[in-house]
Wavefront OBJ file of the C-alpha trace (Angstrom):
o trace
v 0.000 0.000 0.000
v 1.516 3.288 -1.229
v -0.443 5.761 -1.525
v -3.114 4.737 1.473
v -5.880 3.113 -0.660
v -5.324 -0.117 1.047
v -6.521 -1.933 -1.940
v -4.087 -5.553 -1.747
v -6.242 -7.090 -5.317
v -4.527 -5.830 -8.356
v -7.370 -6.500 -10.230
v -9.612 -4.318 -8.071
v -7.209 -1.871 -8.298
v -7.586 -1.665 -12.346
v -10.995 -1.983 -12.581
v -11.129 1.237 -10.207
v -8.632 2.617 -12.773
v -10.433 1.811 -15.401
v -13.850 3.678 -14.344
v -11.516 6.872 -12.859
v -9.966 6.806 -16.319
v -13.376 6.766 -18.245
v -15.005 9.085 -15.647
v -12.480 11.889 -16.348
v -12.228 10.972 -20.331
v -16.351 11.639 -20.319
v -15.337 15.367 -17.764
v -13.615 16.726 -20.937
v -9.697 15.730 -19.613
v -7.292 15.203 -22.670
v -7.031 11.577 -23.189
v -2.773 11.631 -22.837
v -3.146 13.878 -19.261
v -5.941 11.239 -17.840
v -4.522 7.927 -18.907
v -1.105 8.954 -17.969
v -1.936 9.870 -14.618
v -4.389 7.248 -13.527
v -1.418 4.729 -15.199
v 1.016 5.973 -13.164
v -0.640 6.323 -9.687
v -1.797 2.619 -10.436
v 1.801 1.489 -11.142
v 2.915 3.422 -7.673
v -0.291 1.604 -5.828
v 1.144 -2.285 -7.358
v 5.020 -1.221 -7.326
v 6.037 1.477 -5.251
v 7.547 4.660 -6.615
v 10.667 3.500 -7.579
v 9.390 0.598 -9.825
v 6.705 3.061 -11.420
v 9.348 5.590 -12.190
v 11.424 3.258 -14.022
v 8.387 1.847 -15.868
v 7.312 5.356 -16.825
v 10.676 6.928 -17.489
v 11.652 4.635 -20.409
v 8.172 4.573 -22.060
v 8.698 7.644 -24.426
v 11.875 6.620 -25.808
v 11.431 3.211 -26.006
v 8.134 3.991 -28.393
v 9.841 6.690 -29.582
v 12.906 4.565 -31.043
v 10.452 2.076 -32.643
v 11.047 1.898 -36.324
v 7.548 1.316 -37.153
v 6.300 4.117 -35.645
v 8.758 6.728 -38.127
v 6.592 6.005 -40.583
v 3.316 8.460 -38.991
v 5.176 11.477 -39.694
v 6.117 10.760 -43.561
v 2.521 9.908 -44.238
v 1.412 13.071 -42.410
v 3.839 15.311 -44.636
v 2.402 13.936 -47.683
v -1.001 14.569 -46.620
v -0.165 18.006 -45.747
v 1.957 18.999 -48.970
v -0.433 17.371 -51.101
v -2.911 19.491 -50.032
v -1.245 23.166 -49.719
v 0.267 22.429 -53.106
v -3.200 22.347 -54.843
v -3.351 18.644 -55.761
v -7.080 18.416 -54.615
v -9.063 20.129 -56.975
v -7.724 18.360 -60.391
v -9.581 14.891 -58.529
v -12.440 16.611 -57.558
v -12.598 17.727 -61.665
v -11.874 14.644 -62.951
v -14.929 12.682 -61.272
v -17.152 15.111 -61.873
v -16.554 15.500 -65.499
v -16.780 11.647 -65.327
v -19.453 10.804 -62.674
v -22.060 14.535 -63.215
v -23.953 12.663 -65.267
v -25.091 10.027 -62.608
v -27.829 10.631 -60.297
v -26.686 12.464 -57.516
v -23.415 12.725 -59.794
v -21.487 15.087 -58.115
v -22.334 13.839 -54.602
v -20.425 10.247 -56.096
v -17.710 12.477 -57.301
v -16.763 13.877 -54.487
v -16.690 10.358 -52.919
v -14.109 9.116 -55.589
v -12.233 12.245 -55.253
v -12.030 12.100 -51.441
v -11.074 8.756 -51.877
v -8.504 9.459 -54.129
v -7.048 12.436 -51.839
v -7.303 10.013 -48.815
v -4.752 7.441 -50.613
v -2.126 9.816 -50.042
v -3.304 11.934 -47.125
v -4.060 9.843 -44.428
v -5.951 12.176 -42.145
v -9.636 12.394 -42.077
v -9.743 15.798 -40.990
v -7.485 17.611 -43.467
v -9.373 15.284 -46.343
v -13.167 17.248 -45.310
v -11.978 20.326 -44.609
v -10.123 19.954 -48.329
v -13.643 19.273 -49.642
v -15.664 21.379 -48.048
v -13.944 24.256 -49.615
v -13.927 22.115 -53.048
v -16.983 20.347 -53.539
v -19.638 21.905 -51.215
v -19.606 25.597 -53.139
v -20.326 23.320 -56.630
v -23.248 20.715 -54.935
v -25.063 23.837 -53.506
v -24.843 25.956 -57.089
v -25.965 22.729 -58.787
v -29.122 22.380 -56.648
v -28.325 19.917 -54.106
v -29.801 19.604 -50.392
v -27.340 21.549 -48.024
v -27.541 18.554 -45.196
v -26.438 16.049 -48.575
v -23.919 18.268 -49.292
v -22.266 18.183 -45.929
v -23.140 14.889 -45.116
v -21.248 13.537 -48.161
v -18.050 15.655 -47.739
v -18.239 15.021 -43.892
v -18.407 11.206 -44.413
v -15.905 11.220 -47.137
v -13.022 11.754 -45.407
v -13.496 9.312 -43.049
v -12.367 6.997 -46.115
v -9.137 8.137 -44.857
v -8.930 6.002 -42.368
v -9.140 2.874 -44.157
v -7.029 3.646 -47.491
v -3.625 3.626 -47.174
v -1.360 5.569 -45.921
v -3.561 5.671 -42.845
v -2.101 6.753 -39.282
v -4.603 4.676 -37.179
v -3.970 1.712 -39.031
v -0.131 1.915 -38.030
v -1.270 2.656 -34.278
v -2.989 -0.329 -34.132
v -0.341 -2.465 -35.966
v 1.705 -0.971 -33.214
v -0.015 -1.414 -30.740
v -1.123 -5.131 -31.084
v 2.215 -5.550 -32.946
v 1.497 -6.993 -36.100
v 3.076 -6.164 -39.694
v 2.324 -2.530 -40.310
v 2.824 -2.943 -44.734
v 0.102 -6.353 -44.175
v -2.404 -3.960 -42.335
v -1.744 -0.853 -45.027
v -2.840 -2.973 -47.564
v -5.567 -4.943 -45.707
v -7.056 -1.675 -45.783
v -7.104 -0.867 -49.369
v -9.891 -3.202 -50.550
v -11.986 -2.188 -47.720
v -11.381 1.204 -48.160
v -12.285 0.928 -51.851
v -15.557 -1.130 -50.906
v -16.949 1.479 -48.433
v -16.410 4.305 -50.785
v -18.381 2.259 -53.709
v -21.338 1.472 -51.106
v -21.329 5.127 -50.190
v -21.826 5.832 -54.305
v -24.638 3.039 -54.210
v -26.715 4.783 -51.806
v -26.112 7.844 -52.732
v -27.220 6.438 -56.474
v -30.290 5.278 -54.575
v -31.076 8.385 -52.788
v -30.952 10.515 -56.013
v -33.395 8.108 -57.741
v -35.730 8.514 -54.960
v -34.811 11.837 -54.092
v -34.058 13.982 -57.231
v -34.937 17.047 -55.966
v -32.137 16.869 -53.575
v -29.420 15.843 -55.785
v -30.099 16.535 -59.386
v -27.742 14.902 -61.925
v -25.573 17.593 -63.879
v -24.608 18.139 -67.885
v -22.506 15.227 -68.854
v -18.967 16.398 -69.602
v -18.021 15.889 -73.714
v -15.292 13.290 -73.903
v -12.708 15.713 -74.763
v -13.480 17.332 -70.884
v -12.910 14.300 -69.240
v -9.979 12.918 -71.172
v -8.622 16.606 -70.768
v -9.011 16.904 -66.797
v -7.264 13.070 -66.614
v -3.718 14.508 -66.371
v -4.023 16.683 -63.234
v -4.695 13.188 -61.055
v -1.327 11.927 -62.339
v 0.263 13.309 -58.792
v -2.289 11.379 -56.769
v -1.702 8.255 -58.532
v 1.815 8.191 -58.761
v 2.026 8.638 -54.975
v -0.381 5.894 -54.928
v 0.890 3.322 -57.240
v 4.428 4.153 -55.347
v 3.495 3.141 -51.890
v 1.145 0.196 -52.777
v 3.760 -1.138 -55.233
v 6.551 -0.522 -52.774
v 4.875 -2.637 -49.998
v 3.237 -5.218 -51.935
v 6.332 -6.073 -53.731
v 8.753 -5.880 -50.639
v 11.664 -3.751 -52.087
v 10.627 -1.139 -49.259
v 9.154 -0.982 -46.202
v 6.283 1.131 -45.140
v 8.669 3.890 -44.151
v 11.145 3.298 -46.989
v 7.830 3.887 -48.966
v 6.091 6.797 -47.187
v 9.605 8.561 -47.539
v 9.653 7.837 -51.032
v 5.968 9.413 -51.488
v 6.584 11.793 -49.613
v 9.850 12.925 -51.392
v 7.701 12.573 -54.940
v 5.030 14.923 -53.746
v 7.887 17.473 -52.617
v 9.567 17.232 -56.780
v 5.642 17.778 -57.521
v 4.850 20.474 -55.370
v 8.396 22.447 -56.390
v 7.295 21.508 -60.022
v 3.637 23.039 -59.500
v 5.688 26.538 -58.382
v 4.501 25.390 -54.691
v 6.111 28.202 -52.737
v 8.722 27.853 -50.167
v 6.772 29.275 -47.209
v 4.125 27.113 -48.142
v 6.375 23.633 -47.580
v 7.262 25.304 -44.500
v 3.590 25.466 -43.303
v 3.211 21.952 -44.551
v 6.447 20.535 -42.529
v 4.998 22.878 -39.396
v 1.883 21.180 -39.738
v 3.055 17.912 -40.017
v 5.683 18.625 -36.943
v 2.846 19.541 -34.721
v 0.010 16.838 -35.535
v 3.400 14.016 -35.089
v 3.854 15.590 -31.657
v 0.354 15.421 -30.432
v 0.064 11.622 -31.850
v 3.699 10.613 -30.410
v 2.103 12.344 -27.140
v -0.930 10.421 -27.055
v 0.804 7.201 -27.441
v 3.083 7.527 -24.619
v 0.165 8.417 -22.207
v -1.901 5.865 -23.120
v 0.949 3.134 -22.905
v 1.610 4.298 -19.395
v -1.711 3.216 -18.961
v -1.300 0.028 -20.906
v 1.908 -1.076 -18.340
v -0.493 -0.447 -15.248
v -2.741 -2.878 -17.312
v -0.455 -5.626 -17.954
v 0.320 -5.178 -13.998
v -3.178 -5.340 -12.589
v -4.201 -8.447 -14.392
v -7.392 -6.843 -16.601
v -6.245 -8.150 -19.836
v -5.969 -12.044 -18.438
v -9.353 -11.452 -16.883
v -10.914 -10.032 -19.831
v -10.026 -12.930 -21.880
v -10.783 -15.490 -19.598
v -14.184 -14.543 -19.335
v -14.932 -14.018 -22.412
v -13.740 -17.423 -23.775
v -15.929 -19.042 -21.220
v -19.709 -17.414 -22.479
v -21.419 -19.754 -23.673
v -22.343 -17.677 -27.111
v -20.972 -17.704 -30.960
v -17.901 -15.643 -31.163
v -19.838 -14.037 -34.065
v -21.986 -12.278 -31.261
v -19.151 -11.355 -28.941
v -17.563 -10.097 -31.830
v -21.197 -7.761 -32.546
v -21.406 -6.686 -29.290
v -17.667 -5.717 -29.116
v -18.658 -3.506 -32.238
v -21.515 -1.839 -30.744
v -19.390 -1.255 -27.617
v -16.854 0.958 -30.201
v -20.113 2.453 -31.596
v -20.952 3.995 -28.033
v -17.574 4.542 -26.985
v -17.206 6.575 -30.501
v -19.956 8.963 -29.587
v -17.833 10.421 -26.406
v -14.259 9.847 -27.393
v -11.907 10.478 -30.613
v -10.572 7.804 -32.442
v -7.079 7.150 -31.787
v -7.770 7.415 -27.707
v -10.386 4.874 -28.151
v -8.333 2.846 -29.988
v -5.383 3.156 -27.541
v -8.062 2.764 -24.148
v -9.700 -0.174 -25.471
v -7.562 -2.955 -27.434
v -5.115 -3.633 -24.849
v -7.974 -4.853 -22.643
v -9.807 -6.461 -25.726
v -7.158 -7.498 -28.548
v -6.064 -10.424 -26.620
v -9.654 -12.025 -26.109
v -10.783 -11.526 -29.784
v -7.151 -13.419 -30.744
v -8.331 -16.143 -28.490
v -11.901 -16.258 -29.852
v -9.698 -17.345 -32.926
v -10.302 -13.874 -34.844
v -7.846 -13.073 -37.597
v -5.526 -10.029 -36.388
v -5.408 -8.020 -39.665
v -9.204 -8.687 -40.314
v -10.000 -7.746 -36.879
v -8.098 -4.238 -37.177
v -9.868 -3.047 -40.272
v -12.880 -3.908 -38.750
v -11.965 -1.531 -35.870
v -10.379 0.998 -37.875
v -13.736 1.034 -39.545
v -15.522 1.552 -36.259
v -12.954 4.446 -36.095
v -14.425 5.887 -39.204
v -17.968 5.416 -38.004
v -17.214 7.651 -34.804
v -15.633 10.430 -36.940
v -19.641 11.259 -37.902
v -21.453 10.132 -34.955
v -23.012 13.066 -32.509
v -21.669 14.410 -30.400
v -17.694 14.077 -30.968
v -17.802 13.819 -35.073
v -14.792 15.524 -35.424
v -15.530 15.629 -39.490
v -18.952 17.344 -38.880
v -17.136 19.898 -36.415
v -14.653 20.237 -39.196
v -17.026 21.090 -42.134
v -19.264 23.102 -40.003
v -15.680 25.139 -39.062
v -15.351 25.656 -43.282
v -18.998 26.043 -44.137
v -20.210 28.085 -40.862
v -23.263 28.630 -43.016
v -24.492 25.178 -43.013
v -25.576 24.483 -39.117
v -23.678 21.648 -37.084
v -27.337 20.252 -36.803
v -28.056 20.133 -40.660
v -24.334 18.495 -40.766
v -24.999 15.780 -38.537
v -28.521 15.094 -40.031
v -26.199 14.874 -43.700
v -24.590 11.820 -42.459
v -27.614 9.731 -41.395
v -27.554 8.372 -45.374
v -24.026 7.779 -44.845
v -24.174 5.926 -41.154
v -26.220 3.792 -42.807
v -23.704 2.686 -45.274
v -21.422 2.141 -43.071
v -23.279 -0.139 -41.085
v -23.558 -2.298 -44.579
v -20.244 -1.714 -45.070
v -19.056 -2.976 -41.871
v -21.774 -6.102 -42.256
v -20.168 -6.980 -45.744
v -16.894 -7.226 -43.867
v -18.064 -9.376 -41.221
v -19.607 -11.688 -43.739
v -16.865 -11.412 -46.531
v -13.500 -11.478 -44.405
v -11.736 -12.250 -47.805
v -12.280 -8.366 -48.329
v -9.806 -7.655 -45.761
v -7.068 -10.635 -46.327
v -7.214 -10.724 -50.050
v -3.699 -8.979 -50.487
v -1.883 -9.706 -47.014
v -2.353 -13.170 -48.145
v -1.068 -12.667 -51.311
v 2.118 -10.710 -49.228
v 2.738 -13.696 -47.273
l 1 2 3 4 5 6 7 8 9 10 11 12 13 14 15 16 17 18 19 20 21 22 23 24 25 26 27 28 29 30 31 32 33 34 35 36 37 38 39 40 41 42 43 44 45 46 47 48 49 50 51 52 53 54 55 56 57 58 59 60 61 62 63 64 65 66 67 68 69 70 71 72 73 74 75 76 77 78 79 80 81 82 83 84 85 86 87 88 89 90 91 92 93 94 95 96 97 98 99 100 101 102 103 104 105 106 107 108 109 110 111 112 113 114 115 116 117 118 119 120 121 122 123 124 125 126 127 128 129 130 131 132 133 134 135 136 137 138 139 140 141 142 143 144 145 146 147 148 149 150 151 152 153 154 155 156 157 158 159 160 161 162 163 164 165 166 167 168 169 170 171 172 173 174 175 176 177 178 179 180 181 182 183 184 185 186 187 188 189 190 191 192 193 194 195 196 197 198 199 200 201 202 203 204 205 206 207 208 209 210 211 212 213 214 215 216 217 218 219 220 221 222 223 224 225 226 227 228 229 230 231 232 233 234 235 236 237 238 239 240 241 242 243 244 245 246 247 248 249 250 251 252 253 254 255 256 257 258 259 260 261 262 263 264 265 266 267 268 269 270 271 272 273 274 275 276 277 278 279 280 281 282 283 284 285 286 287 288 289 290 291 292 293 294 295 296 297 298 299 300 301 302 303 304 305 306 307 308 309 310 311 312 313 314 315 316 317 318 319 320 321 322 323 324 325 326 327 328 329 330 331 332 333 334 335 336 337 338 339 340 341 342 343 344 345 346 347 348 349 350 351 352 353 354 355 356 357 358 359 360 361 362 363 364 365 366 367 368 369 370 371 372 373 374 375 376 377 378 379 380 381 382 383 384 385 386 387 388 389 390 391 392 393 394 395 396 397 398 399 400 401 402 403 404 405 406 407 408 409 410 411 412 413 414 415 416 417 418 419 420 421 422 423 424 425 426 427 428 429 430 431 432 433 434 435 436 437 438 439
C-alpha cells in the first residue's frame, strides 16, 4: 500500500482505474493527461515509486525509437503537402466531369475524389476540410440539399482512415504488434468497398430523391480525357506506396519517404512556394507531436494494465460465455459504436484494445481482419453526434451550413457504413485478399 488506498487485489485496483480513467475521459480531460496519470498512480499503488518511475521513465523513448512508428510522420507530410500544393481540386474535376452525369453525380464524385485524396493523405480531418472548400460551393450551385452536401463531404473523409497511408492503421499495428505494410494494404480493398457502397446509396437516394441531388450536364469526352492529367500526382504517390509494400523492395517507411519525397519534386514543379512547404512541414511537426504524445500516455496506462491483471481477466471470461464468437464479436462492435460517440478515435483505440485485442485473438479472430474492422468503427465515430470531429470540421469551413443540418447529412451515410461494416463481417476475404497474397 503506497499511496493509502489499502486496496491488496490488483485487479480491483484496475478496474477502479479503469472507471476513474473513463469518468475523467467523459469530464472533458485530454485523453494523454488522464490515462497517464491514472497509469502511473496505479503502477505506484502495485510497485512502489521506484518501480513506477522506471516503468514510466523509459516509455517515451522506447516507443519513440520504434522503427515502425517513423513512418506516422512521412505519411502526415504527404497529406499536408499534397494538399497546400493544390493537388485536390484536379480529382475533384476529374470525377465530376466523369461521374455529373449520374444521379446524384457530383455527390459520387466527391466520394471518388475524397477517396482518391485520402490514398495519399491519411488524415480524415485535413481530407473534409479539403472538400468542403472544393466540392460543397459546386453541390449547392448545382441544386443539391445543403444537409447532402455536408453529409457527403463530412463522411468522405473518413475513407481516410481505411485507405492507405492511414495513421490509425499503423497505431494499431503498433499497438497489437502486427506487420504494419500487411495492415496498409488490408485496408485498401476495404477502403475501396466502403467508398463504392457510399456511391450506391447515394445512387439510390438521387433516384428517390431527385430534388435533392439533381444529376448535372454530362462532360463531352474531350473534358474528361482533358481533366485526366491533373490526377497523375495522386496516382503516382499511390501506385508508389502500394507497389513498394506489396512487392517488398521497401518498407512502409522506406515507402512513405519515397511518397513523400515525390510529392515534394511535384509540389516544387507546381511553383509550390517555399513558405508554403514550410507550413506543410509545421503542420506535419505539430500533428506528429500530439500523436507521439498520445501514445506515450496511453501506454503508461497500458503497463499499469499488464500489472493489474485486466487483460488475463478479460479474456478469460470471455472465452468461457457460452455464445458464438460471431456475437461477442457484434457486441464488441456496438461497444466501439458507443464509446465513438464520447471519445476520438485514436484514444479509443489506444483505451480499449489492450484490454480487448487479446480475447478476440483467443476467440480465434484473424488479427489483420479484426483491425480493419476496428479501424472502420474508427471511421464510423468520426460522424457520430456528439464528438464527429468531421462534422465539427465542415461546419468550421462552411459556418453557413448548421452543425445540426451536418450531422442530419450523415444519417444516409451511417447507414452505409453499417452495410459496409456487415459486408466485412460476412466477406472477411475483403480484408485478407492482399496480405495473403504478401505472405
Amino acid at each position: 500500500m503506497i499511496l493509502g488506498i489499502g486496496f491488496a487485489d490488483p485487479l480491483l485496483v484496475g478496474l477502479i482505474a479503469l472507471s476513474l480513467l473513463l469518468l475523467l475521459v467523459l469530464l472533458g480531460v485530454r485523453v494523454v493527461f488522464a490515462a497517464s496519470t491514472v497509469g502511473l498512480l496505479g503502477l505506484v499503488e502495485l510497485l512502489g515509486w521506484s518501480g513506477a518511475a522506471g516503468i514510466v521513465g523509459t516509455v517515451p523513448h522506447s516507443k519513440s525509437s520504434t522503427y515502425a512508428l517513423s513512418v506516422l510522420p512521412m505519411f502526415i507530410f504527404i497529406g499536408f503537402l499534397a494538399f497546400h500544393a493544390g493537388m485536390t481540386r484536379q480529382l475533384f474535376v476529374a470525377a465530376r466531369n466523369w461521374l455529373g452525369w449520374l444521379p446524384g453525380g457530383l455527390a459520387v464524385a466527391t466520394v471518388l475524389a475524397t477517396a482518391g485524396f485520402a490514398a495519399v493523405s491519411g488524415a480524415s480531418t485535413a481530407t473534409s476540410a479539403v472538400f468542403a472548400r472544393v466540392a460543397i460551393p459546386e453541390m449547392l450551385r448545382y441544386g443539391y440539399d445543403r444537409k447532402l452536401a455536408a453529409g457527403v463531404v463530412a463522411a468522405g473523409g473518413t475513407l481516410a482512415t481505411l485507405i492507405p497511408p492511414s495513421a490509425i492503421i499503423v497505431i494499431y499495428a503498433i499497438i497489437v504488434e502486427e506487420s504494419v505494410g500487411k495492415l496498409l494494404l488490408a485496408g485498401f480493398l476495404p477502403g475501396i468497398f466502403s467508398a463504392l457502397v457510399y456511391a450506391a446509396i447515394i445512387v439510390a437516394w438521387a433516384k428517390m430523391r431527385p430534388e435533392q441531388a439533381p444529376s448535372v450536364p454530362a462532360s463531352s469526352w474531350r473534358e474528361r480525357f482533358t481533366s485526366l492529367p491533373g490526377t497523375f500526382p495522386v496516382v503516382l504517390v499511390v501506385l508508389i506506396i502500394i507497389s513498394a509494400i506489396y512487392s517488398g523492395w521497401a518498407t512502409p517507411t522506406e515507402a512513405g519517404a519515397l511518397g513523400a519525397a515525390v510529392v515534394f519534386v511535384l509540389a516544387l514543379l507546381k511553383g509550390t512556394k517555399l513558405t508554403t512547404i514550410r507550413s506543410s512541414l509545421m503542420e506535419s511537426a505539430k500533428l506528429t507531436a500530439m500523436i507521439f504524445a498520445l501514445i506515450w500516455g496511453v501506454l503508461i496506462f497500458v503497463r499499469f494494465l499488464g500489472f493489474s491483471g485486466i487483460p488475463e481477466a478479460f479474456t478469460s471470461w470471455i472465452v468461457s460465455l457460452d455464445v458464438h464468437p460471431m456475437m461477442i464479436m457484434i457486441m464488441i462492435l456496438l461497444a466501439y459504436a458507443v464509446l465513438g460517440m464520447f471519445m476520438d478515435a485514436i484514444g479509443m483505440l489506444l483505451l480499449t484494445l489492450p484490454v480487448v485485442y487479446p480475447a478476440v485473438i483467443a476467440l480465434g479472430f484473424d488479427s489483420i481482419w479484426f483491425g480493419i474492422i476496428v479501424v472502420k468503427m474508427a471511421e464510423v465515430c468520426l460522424i457520430t453526434p456528439p464528438i464527429g470531429l468531421n462534422c465539427f470540421v465542415v461546419n468550421a469551413v462552411r459556418p453557413d451550413i448548421s452543425l445540426p443540418q451536418v450531422f442530419k447529412g450523415i444519417t444516409l451515410f451511417f447507414v452505409a457504413d453499417v452495410l459496409t461494416i456487415i459486408g466485412l463481417l460476412m466477406f472477411p476475404e475483403i480484408v485478407t485478399f492482399l496480405p495473403d497474397l504478401l505472405s
